[in-house]
N, CA, C and O atoms as a Tripos MOL2 file, in Angstrom:
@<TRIPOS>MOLECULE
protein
  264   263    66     0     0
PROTEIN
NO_CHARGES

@<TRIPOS>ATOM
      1 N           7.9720   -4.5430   73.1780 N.3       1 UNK1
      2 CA          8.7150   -3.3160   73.0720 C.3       1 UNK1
      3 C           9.9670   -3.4770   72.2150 C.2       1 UNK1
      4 O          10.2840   -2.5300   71.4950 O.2       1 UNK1
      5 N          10.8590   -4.8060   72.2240 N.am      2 UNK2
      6 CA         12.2290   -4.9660   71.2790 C.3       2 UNK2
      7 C          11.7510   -5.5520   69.7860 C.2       2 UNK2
      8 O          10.8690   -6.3880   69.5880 O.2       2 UNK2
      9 N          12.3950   -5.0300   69.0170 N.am      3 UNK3
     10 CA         12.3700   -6.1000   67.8500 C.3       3 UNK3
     11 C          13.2620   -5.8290   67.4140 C.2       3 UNK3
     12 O          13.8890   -4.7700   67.4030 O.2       3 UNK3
     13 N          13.5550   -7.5040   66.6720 N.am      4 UNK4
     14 CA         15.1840   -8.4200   66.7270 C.3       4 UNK4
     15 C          15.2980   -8.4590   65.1650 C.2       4 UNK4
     16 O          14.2190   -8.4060   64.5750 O.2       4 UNK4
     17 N          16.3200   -8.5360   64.4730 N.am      5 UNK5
     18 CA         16.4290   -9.2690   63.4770 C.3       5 UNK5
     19 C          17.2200  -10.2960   63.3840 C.2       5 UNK5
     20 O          18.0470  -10.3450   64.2950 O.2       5 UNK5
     21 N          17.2720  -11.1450   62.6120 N.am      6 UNK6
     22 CA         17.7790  -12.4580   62.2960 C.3       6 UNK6
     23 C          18.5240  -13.1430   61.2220 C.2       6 UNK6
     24 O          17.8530  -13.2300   60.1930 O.2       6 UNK6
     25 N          19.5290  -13.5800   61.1560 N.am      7 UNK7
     26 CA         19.9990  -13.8020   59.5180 C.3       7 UNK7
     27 C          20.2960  -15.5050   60.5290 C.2       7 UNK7
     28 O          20.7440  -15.7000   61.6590 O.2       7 UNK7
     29 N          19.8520  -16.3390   59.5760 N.am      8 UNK8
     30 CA         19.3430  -17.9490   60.2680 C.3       8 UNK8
     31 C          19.7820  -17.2950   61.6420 C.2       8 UNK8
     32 O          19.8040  -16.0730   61.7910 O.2       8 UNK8
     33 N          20.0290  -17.9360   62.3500 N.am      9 UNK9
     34 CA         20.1790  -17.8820   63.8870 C.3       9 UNK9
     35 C          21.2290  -16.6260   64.4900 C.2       9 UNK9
     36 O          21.4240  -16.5660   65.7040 O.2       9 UNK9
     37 N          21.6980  -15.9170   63.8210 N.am     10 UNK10
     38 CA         22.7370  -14.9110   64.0830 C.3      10 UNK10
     39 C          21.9470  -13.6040   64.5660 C.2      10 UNK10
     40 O          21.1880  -13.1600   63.7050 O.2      10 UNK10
     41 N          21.9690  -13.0970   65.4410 N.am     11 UNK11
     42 CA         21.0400  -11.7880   65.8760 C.3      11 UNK11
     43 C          22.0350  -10.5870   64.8120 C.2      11 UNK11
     44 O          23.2560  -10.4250   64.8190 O.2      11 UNK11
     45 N          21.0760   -9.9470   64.0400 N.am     12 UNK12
     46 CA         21.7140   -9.0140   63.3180 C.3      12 UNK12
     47 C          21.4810   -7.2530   64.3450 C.2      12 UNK12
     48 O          22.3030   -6.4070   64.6960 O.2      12 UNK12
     49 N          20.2780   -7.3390   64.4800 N.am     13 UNK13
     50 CA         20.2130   -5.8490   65.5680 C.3      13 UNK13
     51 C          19.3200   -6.3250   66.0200 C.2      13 UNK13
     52 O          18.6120   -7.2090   65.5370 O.2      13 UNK13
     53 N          19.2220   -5.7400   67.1300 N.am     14 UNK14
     54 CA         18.0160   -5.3910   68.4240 C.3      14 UNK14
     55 C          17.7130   -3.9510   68.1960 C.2      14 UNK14
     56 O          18.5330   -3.2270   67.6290 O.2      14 UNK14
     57 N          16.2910   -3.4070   68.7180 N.am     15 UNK15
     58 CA         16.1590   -2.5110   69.1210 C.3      15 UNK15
     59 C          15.1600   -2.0550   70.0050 C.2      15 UNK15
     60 O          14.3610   -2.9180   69.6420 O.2      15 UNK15
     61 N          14.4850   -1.3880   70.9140 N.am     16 UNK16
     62 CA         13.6230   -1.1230   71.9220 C.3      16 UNK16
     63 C          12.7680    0.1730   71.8280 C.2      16 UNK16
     64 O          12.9900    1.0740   72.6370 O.2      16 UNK16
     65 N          11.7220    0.3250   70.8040 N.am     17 UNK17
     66 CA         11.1120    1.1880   70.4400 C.3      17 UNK17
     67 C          11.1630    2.1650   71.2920 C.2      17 UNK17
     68 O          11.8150    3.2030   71.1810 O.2      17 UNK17
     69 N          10.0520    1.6430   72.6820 N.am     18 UNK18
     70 CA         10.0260    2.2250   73.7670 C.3      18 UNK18
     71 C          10.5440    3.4700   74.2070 C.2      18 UNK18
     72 O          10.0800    4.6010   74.3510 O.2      18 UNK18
     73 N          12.1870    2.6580   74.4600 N.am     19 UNK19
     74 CA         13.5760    3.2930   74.9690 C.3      19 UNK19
     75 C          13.9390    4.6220   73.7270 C.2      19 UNK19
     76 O          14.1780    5.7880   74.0390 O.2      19 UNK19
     77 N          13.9060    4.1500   72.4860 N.am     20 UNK20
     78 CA         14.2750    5.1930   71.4720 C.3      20 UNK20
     79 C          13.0410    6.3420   71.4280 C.2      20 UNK20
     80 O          13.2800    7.4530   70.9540 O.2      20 UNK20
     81 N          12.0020    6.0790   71.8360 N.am     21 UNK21
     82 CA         10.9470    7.1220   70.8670 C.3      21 UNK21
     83 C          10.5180    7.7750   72.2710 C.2      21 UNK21
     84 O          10.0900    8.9170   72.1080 O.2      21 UNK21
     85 N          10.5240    7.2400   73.9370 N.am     22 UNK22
     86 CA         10.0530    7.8770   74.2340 C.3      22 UNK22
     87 C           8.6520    6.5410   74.9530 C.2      22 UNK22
     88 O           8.5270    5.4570   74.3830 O.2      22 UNK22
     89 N           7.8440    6.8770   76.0940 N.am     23 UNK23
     90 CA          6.4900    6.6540   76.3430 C.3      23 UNK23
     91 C           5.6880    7.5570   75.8600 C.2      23 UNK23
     92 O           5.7160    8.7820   75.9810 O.2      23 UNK23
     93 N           4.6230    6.5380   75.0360 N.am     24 UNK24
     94 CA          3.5570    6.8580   74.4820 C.3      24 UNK24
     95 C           2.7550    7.6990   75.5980 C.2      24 UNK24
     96 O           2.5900    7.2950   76.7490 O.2      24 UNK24
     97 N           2.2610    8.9760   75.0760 N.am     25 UNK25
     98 CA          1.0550    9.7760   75.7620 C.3      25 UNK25
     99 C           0.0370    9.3960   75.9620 C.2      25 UNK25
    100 O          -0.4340    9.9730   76.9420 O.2      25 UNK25
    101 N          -0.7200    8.5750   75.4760 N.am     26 UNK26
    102 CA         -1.8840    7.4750   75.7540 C.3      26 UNK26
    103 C          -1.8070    6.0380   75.5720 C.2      26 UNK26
    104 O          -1.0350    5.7570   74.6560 O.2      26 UNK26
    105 N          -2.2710    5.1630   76.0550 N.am     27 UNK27
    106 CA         -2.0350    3.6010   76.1070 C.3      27 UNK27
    107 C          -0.9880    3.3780   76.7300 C.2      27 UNK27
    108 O          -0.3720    4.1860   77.4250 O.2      27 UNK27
    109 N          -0.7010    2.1800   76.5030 N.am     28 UNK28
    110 CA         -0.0880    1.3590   77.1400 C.3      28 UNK28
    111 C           1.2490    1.0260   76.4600 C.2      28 UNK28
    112 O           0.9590    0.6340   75.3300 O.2      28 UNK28
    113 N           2.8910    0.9960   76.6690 N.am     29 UNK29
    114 CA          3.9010    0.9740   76.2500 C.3      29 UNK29
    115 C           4.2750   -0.1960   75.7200 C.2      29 UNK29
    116 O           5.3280   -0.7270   76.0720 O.2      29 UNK29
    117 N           3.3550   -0.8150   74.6870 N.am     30 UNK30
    118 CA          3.7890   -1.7520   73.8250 C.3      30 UNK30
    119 C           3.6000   -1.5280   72.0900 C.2      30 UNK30
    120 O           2.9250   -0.5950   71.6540 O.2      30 UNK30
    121 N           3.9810   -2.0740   71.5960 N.am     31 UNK31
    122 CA          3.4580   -2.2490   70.2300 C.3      31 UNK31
    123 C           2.4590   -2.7350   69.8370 C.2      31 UNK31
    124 O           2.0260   -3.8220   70.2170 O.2      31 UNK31
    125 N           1.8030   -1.8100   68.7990 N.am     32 UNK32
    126 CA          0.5120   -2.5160   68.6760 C.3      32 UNK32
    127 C           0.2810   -2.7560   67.4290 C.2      32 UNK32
    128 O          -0.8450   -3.0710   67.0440 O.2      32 UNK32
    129 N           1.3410   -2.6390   66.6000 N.am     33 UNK33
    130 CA          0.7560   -3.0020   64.6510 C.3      33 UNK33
    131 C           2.4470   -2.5000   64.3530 C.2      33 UNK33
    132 O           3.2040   -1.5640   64.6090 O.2      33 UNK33
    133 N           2.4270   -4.1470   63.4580 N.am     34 UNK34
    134 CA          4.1610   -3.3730   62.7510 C.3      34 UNK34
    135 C           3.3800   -3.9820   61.3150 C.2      34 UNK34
    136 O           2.5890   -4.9090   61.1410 O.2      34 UNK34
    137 N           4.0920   -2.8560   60.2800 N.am     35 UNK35
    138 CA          3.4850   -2.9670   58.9630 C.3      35 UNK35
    139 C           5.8580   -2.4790   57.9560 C.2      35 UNK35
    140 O           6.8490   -1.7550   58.0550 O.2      35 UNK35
    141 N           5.2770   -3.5640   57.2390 N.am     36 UNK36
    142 CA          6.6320   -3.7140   56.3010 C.3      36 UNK36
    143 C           6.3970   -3.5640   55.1890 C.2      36 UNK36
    144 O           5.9700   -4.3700   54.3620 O.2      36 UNK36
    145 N           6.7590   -2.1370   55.0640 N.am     37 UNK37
    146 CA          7.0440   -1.8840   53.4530 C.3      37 UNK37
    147 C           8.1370   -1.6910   53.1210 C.2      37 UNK37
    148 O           8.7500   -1.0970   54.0080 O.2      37 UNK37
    149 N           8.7730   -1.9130   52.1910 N.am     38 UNK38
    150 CA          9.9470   -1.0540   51.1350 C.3      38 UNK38
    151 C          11.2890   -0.8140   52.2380 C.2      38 UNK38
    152 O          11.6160    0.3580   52.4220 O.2      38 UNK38
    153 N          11.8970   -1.6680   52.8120 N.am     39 UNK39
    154 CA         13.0180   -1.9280   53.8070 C.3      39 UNK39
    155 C          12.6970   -1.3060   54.6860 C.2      39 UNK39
    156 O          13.6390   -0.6800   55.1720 O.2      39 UNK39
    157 N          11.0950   -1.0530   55.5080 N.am     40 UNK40
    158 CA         10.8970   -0.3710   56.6670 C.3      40 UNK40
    159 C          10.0810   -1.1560   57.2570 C.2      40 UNK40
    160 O           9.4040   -2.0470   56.7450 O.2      40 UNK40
    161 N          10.1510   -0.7310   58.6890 N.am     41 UNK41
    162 CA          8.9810   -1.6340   59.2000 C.3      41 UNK41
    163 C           8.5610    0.1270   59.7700 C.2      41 UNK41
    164 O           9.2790    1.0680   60.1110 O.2      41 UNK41
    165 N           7.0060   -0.0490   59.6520 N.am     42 UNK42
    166 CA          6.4460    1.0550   60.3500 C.3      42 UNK42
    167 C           5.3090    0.0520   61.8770 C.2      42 UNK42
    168 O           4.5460   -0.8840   62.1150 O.2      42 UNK42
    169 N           6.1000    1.3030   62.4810 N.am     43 UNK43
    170 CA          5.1690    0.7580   63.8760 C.3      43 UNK43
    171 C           4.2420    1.4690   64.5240 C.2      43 UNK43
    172 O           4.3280    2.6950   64.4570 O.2      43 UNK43
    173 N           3.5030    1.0550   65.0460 N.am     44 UNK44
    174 CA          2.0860    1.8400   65.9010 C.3      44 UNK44
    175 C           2.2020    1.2660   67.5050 C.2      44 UNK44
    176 O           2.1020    0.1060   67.9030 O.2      44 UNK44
    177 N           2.4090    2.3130   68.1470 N.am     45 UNK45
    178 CA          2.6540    1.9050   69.6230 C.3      45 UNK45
    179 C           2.2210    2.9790   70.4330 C.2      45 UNK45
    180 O           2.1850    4.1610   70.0900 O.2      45 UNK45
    181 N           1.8020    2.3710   71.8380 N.am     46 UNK46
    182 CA          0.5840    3.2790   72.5680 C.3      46 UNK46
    183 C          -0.6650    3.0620   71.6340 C.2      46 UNK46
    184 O          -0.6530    2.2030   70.7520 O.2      46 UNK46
    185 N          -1.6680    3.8250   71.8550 N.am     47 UNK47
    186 CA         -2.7850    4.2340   71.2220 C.3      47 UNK47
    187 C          -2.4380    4.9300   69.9050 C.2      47 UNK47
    188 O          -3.1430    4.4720   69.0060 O.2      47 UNK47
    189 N          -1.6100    5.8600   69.4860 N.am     48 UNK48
    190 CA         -1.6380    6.9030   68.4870 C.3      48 UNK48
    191 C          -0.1080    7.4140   68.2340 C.2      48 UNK48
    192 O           0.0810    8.5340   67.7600 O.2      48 UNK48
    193 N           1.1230    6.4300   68.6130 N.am     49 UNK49
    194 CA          2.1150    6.6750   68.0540 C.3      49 UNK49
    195 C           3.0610    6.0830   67.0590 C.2      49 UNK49
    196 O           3.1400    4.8580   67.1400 O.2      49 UNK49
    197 N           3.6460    6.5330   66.3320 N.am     50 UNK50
    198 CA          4.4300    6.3230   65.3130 C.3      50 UNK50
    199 C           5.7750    5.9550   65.0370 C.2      50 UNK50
    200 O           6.4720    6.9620   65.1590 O.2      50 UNK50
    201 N           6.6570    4.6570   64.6210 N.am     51 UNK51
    202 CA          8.2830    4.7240   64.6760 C.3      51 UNK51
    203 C           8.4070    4.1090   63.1540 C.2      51 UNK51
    204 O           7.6890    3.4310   62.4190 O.2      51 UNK51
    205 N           9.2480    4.5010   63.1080 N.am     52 UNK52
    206 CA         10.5010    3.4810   61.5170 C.3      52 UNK52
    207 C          11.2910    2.9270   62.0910 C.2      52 UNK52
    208 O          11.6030    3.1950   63.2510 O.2      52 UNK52
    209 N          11.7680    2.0630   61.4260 N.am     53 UNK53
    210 CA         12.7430    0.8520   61.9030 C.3      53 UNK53
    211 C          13.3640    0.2770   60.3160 C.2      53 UNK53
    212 O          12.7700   -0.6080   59.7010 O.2      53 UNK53
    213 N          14.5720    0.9000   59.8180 N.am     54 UNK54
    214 CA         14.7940    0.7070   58.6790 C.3      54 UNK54
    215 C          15.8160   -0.9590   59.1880 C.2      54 UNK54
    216 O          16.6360   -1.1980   60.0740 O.2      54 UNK54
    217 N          15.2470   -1.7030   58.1780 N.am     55 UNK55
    218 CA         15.2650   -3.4840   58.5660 C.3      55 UNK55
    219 C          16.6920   -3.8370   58.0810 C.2      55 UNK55
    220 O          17.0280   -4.9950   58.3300 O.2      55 UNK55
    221 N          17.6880   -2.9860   57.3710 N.am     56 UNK56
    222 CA         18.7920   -2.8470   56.8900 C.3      56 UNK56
    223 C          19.8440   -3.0330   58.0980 C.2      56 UNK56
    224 O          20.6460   -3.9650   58.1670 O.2      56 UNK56
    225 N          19.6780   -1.7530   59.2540 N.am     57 UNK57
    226 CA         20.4660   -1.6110   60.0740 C.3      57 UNK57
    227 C          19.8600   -1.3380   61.4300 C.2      57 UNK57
    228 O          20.6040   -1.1080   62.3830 O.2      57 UNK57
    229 N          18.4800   -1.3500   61.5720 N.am     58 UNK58
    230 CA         17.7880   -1.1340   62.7050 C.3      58 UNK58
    231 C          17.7000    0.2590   63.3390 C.2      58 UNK58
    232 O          17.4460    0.3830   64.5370 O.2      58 UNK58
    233 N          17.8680    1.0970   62.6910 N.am     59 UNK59
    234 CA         18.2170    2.3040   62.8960 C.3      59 UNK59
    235 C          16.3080    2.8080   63.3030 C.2      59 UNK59
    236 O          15.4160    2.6930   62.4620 O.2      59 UNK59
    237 N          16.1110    3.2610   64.5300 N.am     60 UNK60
    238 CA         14.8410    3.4860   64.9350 C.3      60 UNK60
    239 C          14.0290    4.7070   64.7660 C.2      60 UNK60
    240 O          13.9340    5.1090   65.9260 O.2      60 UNK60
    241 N          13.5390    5.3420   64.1940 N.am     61 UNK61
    242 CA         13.2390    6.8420   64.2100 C.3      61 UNK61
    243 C          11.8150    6.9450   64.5380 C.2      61 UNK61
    244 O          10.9550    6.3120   63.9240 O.2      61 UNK61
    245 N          11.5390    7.8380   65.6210 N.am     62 UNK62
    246 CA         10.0030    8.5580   65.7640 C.3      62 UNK62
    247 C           9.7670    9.5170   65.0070 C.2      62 UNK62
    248 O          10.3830   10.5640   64.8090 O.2      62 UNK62
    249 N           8.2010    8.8290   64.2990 N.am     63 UNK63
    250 CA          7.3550    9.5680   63.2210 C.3      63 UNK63
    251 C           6.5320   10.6630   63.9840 C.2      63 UNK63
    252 O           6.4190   11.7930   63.5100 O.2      63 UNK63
    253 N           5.9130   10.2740   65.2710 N.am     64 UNK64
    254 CA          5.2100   11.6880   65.7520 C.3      64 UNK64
    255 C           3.7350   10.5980   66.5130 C.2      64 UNK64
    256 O           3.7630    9.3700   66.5890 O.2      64 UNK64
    257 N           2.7740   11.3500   66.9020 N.am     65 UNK65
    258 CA          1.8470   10.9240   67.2060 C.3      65 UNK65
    259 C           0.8690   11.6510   67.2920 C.2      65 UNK65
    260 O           1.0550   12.7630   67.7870 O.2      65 UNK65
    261 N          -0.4410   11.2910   66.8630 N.am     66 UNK66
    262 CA         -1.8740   11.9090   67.0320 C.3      66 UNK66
    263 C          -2.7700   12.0380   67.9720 C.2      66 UNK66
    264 O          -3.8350   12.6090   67.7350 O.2      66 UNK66
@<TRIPOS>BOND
     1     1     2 1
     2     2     3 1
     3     3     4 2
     4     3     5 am
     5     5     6 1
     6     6     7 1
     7     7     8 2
     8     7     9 am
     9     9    10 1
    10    10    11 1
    11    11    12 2
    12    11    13 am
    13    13    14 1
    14    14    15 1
    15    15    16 2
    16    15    17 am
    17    17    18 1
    18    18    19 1
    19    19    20 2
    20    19    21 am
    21    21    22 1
    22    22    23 1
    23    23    24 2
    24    23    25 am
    25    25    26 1
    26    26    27 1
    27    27    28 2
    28    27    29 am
    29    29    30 1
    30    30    31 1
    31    31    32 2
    32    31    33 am
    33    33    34 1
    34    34    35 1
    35    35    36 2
    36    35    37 am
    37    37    38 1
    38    38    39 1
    39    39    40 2
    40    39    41 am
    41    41    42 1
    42    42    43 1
    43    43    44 2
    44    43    45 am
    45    45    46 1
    46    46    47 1
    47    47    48 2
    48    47    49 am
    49    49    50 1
    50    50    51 1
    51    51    52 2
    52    51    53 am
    53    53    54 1
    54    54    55 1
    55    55    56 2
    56    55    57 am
    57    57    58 1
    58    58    59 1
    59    59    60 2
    60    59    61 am
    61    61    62 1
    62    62    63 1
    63    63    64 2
    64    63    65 am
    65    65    66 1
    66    66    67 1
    67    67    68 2
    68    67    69 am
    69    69    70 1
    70    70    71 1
    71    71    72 2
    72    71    73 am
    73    73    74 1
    74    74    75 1
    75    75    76 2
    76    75    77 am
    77    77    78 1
    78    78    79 1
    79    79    80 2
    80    79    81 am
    81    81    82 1
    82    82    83 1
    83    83    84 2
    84    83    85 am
    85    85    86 1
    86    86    87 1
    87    87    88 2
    88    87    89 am
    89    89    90 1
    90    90    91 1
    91    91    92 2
    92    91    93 am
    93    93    94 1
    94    94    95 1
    95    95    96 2
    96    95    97 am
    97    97    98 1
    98    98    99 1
    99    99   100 2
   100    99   101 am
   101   101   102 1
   102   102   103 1
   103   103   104 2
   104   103   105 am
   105   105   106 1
   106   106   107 1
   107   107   108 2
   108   107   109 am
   109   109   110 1
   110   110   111 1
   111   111   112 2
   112   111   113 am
   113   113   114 1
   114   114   115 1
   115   115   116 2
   116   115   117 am
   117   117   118 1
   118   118   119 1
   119   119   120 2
   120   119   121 am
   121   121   122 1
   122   122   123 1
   123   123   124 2
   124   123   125 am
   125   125   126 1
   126   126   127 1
   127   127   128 2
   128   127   129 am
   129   129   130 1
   130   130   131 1
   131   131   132 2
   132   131   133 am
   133   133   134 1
   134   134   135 1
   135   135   136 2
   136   135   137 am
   137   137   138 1
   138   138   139 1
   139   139   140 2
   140   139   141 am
   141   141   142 1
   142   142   143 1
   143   143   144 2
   144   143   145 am
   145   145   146 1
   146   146   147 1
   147   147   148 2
   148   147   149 am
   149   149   150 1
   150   150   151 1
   151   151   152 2
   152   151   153 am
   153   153   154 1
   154   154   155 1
   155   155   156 2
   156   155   157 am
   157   157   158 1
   158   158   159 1
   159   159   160 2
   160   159   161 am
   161   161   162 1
   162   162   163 1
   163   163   164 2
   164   163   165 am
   165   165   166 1
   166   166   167 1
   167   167   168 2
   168   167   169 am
   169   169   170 1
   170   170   171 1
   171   171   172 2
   172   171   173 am
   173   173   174 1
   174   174   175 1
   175   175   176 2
   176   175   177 am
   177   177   178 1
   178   178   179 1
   179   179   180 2
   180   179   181 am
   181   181   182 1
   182   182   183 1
   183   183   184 2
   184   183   185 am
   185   185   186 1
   186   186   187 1
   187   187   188 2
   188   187   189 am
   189   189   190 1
   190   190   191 1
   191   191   192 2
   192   191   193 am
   193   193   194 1
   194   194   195 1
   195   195   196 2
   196   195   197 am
   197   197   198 1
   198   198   199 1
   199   199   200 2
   200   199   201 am
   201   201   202 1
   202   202   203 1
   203   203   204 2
   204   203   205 am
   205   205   206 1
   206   206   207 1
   207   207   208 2
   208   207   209 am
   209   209   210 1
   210   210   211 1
   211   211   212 2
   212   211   213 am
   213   213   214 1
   214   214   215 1
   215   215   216 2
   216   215   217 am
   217   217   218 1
   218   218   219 1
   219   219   220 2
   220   219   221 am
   221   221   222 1
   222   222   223 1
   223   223   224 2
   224   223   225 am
   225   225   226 1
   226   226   227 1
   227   227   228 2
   228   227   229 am
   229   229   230 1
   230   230   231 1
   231   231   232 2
   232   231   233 am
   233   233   234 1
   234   234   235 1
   235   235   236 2
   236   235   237 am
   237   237   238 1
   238   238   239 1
   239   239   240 2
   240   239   241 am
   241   241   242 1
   242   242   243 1
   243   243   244 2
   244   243   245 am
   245   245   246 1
   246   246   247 1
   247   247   248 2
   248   247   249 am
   249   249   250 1
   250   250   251 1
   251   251   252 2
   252   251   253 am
   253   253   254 1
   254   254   255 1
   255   255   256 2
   256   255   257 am
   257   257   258 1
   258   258   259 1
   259   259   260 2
   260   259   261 am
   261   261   262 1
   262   262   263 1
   263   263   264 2
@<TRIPOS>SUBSTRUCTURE
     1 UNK1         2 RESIDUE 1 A UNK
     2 UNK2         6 RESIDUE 1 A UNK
     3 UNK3        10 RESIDUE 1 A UNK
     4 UNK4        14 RESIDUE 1 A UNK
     5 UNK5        18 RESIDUE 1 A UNK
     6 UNK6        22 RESIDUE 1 A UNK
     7 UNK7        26 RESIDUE 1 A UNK
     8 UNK8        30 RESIDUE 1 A UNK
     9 UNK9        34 RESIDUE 1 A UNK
    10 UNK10       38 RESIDUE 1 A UNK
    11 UNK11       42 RESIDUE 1 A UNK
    12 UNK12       46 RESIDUE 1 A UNK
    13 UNK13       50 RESIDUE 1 A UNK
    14 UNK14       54 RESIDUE 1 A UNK
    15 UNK15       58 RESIDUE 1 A UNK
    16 UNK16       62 RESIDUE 1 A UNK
    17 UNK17       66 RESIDUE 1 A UNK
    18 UNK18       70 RESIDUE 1 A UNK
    19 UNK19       74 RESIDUE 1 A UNK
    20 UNK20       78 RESIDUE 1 A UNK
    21 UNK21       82 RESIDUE 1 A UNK
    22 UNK22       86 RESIDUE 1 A UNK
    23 UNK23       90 RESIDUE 1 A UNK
    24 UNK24       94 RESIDUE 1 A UNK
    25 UNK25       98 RESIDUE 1 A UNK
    26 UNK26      102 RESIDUE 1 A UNK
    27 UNK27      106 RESIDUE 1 A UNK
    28 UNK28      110 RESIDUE 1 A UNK
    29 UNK29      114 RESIDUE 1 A UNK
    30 UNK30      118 RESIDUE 1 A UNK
    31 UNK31      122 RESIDUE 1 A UNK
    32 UNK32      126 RESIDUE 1 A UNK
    33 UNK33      130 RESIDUE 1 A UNK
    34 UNK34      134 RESIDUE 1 A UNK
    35 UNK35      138 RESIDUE 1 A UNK
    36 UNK36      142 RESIDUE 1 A UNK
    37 UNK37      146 RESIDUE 1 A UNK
    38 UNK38      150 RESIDUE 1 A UNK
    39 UNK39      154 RESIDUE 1 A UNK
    40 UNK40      158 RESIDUE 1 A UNK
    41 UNK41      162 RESIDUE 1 A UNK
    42 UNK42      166 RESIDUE 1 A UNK
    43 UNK43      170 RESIDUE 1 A UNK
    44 UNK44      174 RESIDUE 1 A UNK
    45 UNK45      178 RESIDUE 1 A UNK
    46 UNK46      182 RESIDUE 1 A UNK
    47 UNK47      186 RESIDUE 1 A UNK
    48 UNK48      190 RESIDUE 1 A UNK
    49 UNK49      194 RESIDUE 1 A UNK
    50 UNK50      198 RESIDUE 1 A UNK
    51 UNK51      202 RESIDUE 1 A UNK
    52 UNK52      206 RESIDUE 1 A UNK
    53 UNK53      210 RESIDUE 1 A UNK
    54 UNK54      214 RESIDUE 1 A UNK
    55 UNK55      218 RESIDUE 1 A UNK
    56 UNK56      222 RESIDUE 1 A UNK
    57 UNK57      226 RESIDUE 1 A UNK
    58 UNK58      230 RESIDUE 1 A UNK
    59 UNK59      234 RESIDUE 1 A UNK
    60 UNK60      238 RESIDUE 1 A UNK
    61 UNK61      242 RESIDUE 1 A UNK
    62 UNK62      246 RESIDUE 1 A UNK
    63 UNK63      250 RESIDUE 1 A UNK
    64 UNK64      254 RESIDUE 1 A UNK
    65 UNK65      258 RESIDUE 1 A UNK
    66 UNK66      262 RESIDUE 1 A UNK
Protein backbone atom coordinates (compact mmCIF):
# COMPACT_ATOMS: atom_id res chain seq x y z
CA UNK A 1 0.00 0.00 0.00
CA UNK A 2 3.15 2.78 0.79
CA UNK A 3 5.66 3.69 -1.64
CA UNK A 4 8.91 5.34 -0.51
CA UNK A 5 11.39 7.21 -2.29
CA UNK A 6 15.01 7.31 -1.75
CA UNK A 7 17.98 9.56 -2.52
CA UNK A 8 21.03 6.87 -1.23
CA UNK A 9 19.62 6.19 2.14
CA UNK A 10 17.69 9.52 2.91
CA UNK A 11 13.76 8.87 2.71
CA UNK A 12 12.68 11.65 0.29
CA UNK A 13 8.58 11.00 0.55
CA UNK A 14 6.34 8.34 1.61
CA UNK A 15 3.06 7.88 0.49
CA UNK A 16 -0.04 5.39 1.10
CA UNK A 17 -2.06 4.97 -2.00
CA UNK A 18 -4.70 3.29 -0.11
CA UNK A 19 -5.17 6.17 2.46
CA UNK A 20 -5.08 8.93 -0.49
CA UNK A 21 -7.38 7.35 -3.20
CA UNK A 22 -9.74 5.68 -1.12
CA UNK A 23 -10.58 1.45 -0.97
CA UNK A 24 -10.75 -0.11 -4.08
CA UNK A 25 -14.49 -1.30 -5.07
CA UNK A 26 -13.31 -4.71 -6.05
CA UNK A 27 -10.19 -6.71 -4.88
CA UNK A 28 -8.18 -6.55 -2.47
CA UNK A 29 -6.38 -3.16 -1.00
CA UNK A 30 -3.01 -3.55 -2.36
CA UNK A 31 -1.11 -2.67 -5.34
CA UNK A 32 -1.00 -4.57 -8.09
CA UNK A 33 1.23 -3.05 -11.11
CA UNK A 34 3.31 0.26 -10.78
CA UNK A 35 4.43 1.35 -14.32
CA UNK A 36 7.09 4.57 -14.65
CA UNK A 37 6.87 6.81 -17.21
CA UNK A 38 7.96 10.42 -17.77
CA UNK A 39 8.38 11.48 -13.77
CA UNK A 40 5.22 9.37 -12.94
CA UNK A 41 4.68 6.29 -11.57
CA UNK A 42 1.18 5.02 -12.63
CA UNK A 43 -0.45 2.50 -10.36
CA UNK A 44 -3.10 -0.27 -10.59
CA UNK A 45 -4.62 -1.21 -7.28
CA UNK A 46 -7.65 -3.39 -6.31
CA UNK A 47 -8.80 -5.16 -9.41
CA UNK A 48 -9.59 -1.98 -11.70
CA UNK A 49 -8.18 1.11 -10.02
CA UNK A 50 -6.05 3.86 -10.95
CA UNK A 51 -3.35 6.49 -9.05
CA UNK A 52 -0.30 8.93 -10.15
CA UNK A 53 2.39 9.41 -8.01
CA UNK A 54 4.48 12.23 -9.52
CA UNK A 55 8.26 10.76 -8.33
CA UNK A 56 9.40 14.53 -8.00
CA UNK A 57 7.41 15.22 -4.83
CA UNK A 58 5.12 12.27 -4.22
CA UNK A 59 2.21 14.09 -4.69
CA UNK A 60 -0.62 11.12 -5.09
CA UNK A 61 -3.61 11.62 -7.35
CA UNK A 62 -6.65 9.19 -8.21
CA UNK A 63 -7.12 8.49 -11.92
CA UNK A 64 -10.63 6.74 -11.51
CA UNK A 65 -11.53 3.13 -11.90
CA UNK A 66 -13.31 0.64 -14.24
Amino acid sequence: QTVSAYKNTNLIWQTNVISVCGKPSVGESEIRYIKYESNKLFIIFGKHSFAEIDIINGKTTFIGSD
